[in-house]
Backbone bond lengths (Angstrom), bond angles and torsions (degrees), N, CA, C in turn:
res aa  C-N    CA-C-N  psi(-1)  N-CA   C-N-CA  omega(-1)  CA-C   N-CA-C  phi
1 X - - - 1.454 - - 1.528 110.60 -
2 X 1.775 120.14 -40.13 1.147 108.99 -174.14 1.770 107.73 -76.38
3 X 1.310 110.37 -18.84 1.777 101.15 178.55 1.593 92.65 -64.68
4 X 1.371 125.03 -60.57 1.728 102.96 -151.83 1.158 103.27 -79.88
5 X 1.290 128.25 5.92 1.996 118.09 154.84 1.195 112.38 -68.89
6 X 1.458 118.21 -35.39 1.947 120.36 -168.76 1.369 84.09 -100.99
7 X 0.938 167.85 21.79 1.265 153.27 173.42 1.629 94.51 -120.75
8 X 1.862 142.97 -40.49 0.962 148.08 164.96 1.677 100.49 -48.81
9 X 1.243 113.70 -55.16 1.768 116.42 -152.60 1.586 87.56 -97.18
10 X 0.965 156.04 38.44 1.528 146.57 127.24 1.841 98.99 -105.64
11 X 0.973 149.53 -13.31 1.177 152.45 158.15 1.489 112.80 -66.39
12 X 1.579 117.18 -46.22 1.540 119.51 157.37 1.183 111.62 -49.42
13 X 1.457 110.80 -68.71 1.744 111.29 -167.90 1.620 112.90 -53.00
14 X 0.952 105.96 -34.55 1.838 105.85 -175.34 1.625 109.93 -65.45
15 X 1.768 104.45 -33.39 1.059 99.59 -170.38 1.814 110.70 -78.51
16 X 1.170 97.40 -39.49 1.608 104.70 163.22 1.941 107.03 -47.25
17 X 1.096 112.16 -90.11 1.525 92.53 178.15 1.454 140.80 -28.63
18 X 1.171 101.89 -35.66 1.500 119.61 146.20 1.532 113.87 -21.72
19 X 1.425 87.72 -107.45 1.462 95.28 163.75 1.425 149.62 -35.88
20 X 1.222 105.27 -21.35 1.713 116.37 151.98 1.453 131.87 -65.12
21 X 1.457 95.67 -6.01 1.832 101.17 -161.53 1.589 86.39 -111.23
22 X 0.775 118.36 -19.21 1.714 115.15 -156.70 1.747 85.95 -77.47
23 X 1.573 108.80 152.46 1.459 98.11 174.97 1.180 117.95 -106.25
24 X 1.405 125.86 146.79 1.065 135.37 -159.59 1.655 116.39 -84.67
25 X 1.408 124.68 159.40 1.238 144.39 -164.16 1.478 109.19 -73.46
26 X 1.406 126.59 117.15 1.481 118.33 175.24 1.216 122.74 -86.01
27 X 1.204 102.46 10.57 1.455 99.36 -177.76 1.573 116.29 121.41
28 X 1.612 115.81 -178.15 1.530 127.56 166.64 1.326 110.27 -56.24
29 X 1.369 107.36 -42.79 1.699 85.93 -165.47 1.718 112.77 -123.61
30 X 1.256 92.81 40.29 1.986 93.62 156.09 1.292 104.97 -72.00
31 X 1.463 88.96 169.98 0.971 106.87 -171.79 1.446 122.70 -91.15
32 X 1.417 126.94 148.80 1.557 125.91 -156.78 1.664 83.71 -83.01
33 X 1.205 136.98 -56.84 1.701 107.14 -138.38 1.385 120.91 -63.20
34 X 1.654 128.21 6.12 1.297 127.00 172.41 1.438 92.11 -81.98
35 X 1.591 135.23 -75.83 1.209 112.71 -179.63 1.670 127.59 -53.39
36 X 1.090 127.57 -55.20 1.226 118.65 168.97 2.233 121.01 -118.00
37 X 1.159 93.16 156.72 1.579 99.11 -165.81 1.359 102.13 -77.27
38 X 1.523 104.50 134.46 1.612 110.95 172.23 1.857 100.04 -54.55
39 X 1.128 105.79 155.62 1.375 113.22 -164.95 2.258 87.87 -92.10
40 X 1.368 94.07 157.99 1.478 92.03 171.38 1.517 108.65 -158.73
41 X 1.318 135.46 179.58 1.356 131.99 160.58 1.327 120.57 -26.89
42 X 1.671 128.20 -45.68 1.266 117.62 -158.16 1.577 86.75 -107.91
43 X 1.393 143.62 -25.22 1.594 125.07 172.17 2.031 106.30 -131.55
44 X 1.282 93.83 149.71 1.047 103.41 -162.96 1.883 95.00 -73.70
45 X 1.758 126.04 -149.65 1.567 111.87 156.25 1.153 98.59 -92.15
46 X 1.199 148.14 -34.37 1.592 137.86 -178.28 1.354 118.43 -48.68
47 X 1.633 117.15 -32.44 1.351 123.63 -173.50 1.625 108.20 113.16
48 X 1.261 113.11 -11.56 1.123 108.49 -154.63 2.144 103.03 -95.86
49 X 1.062 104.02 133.07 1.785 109.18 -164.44 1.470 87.99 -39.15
50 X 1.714 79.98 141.81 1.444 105.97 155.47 1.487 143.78 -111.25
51 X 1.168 151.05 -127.64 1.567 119.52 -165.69 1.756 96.64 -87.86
52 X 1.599 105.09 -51.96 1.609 118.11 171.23 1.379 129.95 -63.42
53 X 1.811 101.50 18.21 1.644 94.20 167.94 1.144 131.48 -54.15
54 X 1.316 128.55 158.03 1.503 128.02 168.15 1.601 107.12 -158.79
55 X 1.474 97.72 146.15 1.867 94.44 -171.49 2.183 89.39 -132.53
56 X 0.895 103.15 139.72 1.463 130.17 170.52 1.378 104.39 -53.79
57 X 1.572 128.00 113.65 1.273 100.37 152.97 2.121 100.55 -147.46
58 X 1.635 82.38 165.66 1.325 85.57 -156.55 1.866 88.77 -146.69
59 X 1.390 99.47 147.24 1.910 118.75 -177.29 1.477 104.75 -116.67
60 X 1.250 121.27 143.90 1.558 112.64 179.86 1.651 78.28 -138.87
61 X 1.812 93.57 161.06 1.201 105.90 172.98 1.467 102.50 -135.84
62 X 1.537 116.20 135.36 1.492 109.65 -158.56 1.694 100.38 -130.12
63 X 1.526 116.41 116.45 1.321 112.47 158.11 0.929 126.97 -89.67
64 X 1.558 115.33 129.52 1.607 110.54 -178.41 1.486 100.34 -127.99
65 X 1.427 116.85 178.01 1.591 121.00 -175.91 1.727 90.08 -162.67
66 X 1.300 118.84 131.95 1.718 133.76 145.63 0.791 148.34 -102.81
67 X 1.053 102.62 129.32 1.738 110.95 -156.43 1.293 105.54 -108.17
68 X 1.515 113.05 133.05 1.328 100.23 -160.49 1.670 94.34 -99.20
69 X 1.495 121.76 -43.17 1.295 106.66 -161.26 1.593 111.34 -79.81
70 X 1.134 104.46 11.86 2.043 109.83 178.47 1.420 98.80 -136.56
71 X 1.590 106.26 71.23 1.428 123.49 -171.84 1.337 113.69 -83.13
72 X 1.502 118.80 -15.06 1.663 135.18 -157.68 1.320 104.03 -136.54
73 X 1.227 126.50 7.42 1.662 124.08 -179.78 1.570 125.82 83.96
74 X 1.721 103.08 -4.84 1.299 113.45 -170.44 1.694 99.79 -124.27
75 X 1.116 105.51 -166.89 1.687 122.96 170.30 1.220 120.49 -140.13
């Protein structure tokens, strides 16, 4: 019984510290773009692409060969 009391009340306390770190609410009228992103050409506010999306893409082609008896760079 006394472990799952000290094992309950360090599970409180953590969660309390927890909660101290998290930052707190300024109110009605902060400002949205920390919680959500002003919307723009390339994302909408949902996140979801917008007309000027564009994503990076790129192909590599890789030759490799193993060598078994020069496994470490040496001999």
């Amino acid at each position: 019984m006394r472990f799952v009391l000290t094992v309950a009340g360090c599970l409180l306390a953590s969660c309390y510290a927890i909660a101290q770190d998290a930052p707190k609410w300024q109110g009605k009228f902060e400002q949205l773009n920390q919680a959500l992103p002003t919307p723009n050409e390339y994302r909408t506010g949902s996140g979801a692409p917008g007309p000027k999306y564009w994503q990076q893409k790129a192909d590599y082609v890789i030759n490799a060969e193993l060598n078994d008896e020069n496994i470490y760079g040496y001999r």
